[in-house]
N, C-alpha and C positions, 0 to 999 in steps of 0.2 A: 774591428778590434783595434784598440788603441794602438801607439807603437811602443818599443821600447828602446832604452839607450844602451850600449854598448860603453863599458868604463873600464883604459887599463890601471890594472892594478900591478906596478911592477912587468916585468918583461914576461911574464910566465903565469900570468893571472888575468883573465876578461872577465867581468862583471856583465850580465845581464839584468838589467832591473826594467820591472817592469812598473812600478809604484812607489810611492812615498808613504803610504800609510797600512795600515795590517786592516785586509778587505779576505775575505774568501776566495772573491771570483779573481782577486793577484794572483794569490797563493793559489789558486792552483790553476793559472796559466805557467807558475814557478815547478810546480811538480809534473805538469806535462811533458815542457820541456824536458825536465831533469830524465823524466823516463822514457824522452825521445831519444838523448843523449845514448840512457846505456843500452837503446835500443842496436840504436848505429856502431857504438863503440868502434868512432873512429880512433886511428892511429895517431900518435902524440896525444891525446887527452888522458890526462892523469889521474882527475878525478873532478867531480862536479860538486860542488856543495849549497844543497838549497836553503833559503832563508824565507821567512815571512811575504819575502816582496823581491827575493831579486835571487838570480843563481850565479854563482861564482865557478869559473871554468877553469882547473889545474891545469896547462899545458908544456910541453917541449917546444917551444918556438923552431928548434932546427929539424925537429921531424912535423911541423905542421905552423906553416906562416900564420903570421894574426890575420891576414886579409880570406886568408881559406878557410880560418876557423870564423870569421866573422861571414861568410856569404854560408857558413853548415848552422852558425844559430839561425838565417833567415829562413833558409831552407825547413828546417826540422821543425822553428818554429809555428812555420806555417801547416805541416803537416801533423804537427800535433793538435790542431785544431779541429783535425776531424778524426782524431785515433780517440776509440772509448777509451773511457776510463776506468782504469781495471785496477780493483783495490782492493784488501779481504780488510774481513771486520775483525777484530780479536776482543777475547773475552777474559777482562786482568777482574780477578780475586781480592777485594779490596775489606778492609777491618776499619770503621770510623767507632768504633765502640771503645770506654776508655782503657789502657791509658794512649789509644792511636790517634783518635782524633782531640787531638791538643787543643787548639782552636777551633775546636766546634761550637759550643755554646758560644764564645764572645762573639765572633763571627753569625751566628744565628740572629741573636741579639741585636745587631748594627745592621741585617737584612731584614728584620721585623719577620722571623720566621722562627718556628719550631724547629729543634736542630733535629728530629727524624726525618721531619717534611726537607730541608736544606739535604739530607741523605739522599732522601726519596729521589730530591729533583735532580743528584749529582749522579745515582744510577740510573736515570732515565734515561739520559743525555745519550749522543752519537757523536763523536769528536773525532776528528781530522788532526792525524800526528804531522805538524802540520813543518816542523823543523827540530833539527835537536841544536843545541847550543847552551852557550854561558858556562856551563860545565862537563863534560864526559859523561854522556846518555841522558843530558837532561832533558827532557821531551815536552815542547812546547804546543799544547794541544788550544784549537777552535774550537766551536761550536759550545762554548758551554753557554746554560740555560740564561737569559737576562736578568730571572730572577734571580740568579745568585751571583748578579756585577759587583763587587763589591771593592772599594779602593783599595791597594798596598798601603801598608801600615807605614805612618807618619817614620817609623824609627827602626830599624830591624829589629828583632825577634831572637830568642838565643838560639843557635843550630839544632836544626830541626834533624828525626832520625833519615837515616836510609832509606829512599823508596816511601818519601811522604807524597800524596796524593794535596796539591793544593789552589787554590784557586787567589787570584789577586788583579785587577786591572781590567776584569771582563774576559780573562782568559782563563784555563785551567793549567795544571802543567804536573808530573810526575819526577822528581828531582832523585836523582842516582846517589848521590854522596854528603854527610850531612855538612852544614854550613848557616851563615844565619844568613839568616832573609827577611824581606819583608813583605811574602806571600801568607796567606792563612790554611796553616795544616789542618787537613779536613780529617786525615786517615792515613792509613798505610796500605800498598801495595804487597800483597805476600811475593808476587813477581820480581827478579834485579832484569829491569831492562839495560844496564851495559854493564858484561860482564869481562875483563882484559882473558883474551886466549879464548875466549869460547866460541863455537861456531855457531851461528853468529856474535858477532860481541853487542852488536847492536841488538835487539831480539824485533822490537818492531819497526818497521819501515816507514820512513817519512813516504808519506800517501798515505799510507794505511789509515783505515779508523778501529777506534777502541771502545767500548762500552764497561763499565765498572758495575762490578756482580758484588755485593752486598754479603758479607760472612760475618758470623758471629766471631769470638775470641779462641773460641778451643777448634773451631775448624781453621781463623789463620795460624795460631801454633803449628797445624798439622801440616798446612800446607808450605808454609815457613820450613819445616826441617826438611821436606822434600827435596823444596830449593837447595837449601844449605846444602843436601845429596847428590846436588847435579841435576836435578831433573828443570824440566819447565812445565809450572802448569799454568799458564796463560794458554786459553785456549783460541782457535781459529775458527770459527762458528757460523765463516759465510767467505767465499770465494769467489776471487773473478770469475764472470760471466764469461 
């Protein structure tokens, strides 16, 4: 297994990175770790935050030296190397029909494909939540299909709604809050995965994987005011082993 470096960031923050570029097999020696972390939950660690390519360590340096928390990443991270990998799948509710998927046809269009088939190939997929960032629950997902690589738009785009389902750069991603961008909105998520005060605020778990279930208009209406009710229907559809 390659090595990795150790970066402080400030007196109260290590950096483990394991990569320079967004690979699978990083990311998730990055989520092993992280879930070796909260396996241990040592004493002074504040909180860990994974990324693409590297985990960032919160710490109390006076309840836990940088030399002791750097020999607990060698440690963990070598026992994460032979701990499975335990992940559930979930299953988000998703509406690409108009007026949700915004960007469908153009985006069809520039992948030389029919925008049902472009649907077809976005709910086949199995995707790795693979980090959240940039925004509050923006959720940066792997594993999307090659056929639907398609570059970020030269220029951004006017702010897209809440809970747009989008793809841009060979990635996919589900963005929480609207704003503009320059991903292409495929659809919308009847799901709010970060909700402030809710238990979880987070709802999916970086590890986790997601698969997107395909709804007509008048079942996401329905499933929409659910949400708006409090509920969650994203469902859990496969469990750790």
């Amino acid at each position: 297994m390659a090595s990795f470096r150790l970066l402080d960031s400030g007196e109260t923050m290590l950096v483990v990175e394991f990569g320079t570029r967004i690979d699978p097999a990083v990311n998730a020696r990055v989520l092993a770790l992280d879930a070796a972390f909260r396996r241990a939950a040592l004493p002074g660690v504040i909180e860990t935050v994974p990324t693409f390519r590297s985990l960032a360590i919160h710490y109390d340096p006076l309840r836990l030296p940088r030399e002791r928390l750097a020999d607990a990443v060698t440690r963990l991270e070598t026992e994460a190397e032979h701990t499975p990998d335990a992940r559930r799948l979930w299953t988000v509710p998703v509406c690409c029909a108009a007026p949700f998927g915004e960007d469908l046809a153009e985006a069809a269009s520039r992948l030389g494909l029919a925008p049902e088939v472009v649907v077809a190939r976005l709910c086949a997929g199995r995707y790795r939540l693979a980090m959240y960032g940039f925004a509050p629950g923006f959720a940066y997902l792997s594993g999307l299909d090659p056929a639907l690589a398609i570059s970020r738009r030269t220029t951004p785009r006017p702010p897209h709604p809440p809970d747009a389902i989008m793809i841009g750069g060979g990635m996919a991603a589900i963005a929480s809050v609207p704003m503009p961008t320059g991903w292409w909105v495929l659809g919308r998520s009847a799901e709010r995965m970060y909700v402030p005060g809710r238990a979880p605020e987070f709802l999916i778990g970086v590890g986790d994987d997601i698969r997107f279930e395909s709804v007509d208009a008048a079942t996401f209406s329905a499933l929409s005011a659910r949400v708006a009710a409090g509920g969650i229907i994203a469902r859990v559809t496969e469990e750790p082993a």
